[in-house]
N, C-alpha and C positions, 0 to 999 in steps of 0.2 A: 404797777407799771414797770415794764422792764430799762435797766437803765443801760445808755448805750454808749460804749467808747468806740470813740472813731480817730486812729493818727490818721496824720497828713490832714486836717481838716479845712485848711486853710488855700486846701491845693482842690484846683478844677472838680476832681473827682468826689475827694472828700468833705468838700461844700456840698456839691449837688447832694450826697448821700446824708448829712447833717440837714439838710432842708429841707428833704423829701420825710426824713423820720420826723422831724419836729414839728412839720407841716398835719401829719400821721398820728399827734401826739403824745411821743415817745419823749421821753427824758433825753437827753444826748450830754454826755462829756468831748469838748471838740479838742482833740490836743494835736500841737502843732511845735517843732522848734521856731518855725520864722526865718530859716535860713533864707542867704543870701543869693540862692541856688538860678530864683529868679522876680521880680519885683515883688518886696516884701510891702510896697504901700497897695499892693493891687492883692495882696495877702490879708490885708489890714482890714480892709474895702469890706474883704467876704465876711470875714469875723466879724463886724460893725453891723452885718445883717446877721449872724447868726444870733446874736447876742440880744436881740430886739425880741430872740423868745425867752419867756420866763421858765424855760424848761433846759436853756442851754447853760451850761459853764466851760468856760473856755480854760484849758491848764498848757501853760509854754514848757512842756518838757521834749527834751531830745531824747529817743528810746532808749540812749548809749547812758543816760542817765539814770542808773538805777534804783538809787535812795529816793531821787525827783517821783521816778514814775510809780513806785511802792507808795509814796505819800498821796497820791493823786486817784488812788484807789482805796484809800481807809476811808471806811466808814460806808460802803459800797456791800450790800446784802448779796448771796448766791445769785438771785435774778439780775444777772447781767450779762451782755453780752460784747463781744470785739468787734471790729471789723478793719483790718490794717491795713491801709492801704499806701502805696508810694510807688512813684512814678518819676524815674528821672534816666536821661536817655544818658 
């Protein structure tokens, strides 16, 4: 089973995309920082749903974090894929 990273997971976009693959299956890692960019309890919300699958893991790192995001990826075989998404106007 391919395992899948998605940032921004927490955000519109990358919920919908994290819950169409989990729905589908697929392993999903949902990484998110949680900024305050815009309601972080309506962030919260999505993740509370992503989290109900036994396929998800949710990792809080910010991309600008490097050591964070290297950590959040050990232990993770070639069969993997990204998908990065972010959206802010």
């Amino acid at each position: 089973m391919k395992k899948i990273f998605i940032t921004g997971a927490a955000g519109f976009l990358g919920f919908s995309t994290a819950k169409r693959l989990l729905e589908s299956g697929h392993q999903v890692v949902a990484i998110d920082n949680l900024n305050p960019y815009y309601s972080v309890k309506l962030k919260e919300a999505r993740l509370a749903i992503l989290k109900q699958y036994s396929a998800c893991q949710f990792e809080r790192v910010d991309l600008m974090e490097k050591k964070k995001l290297r950590k959040s990826l050990v232990g993770s075989n070639q069969n993997m894929s990204f998908i990065l998404l972010r959206k802010r106007a």
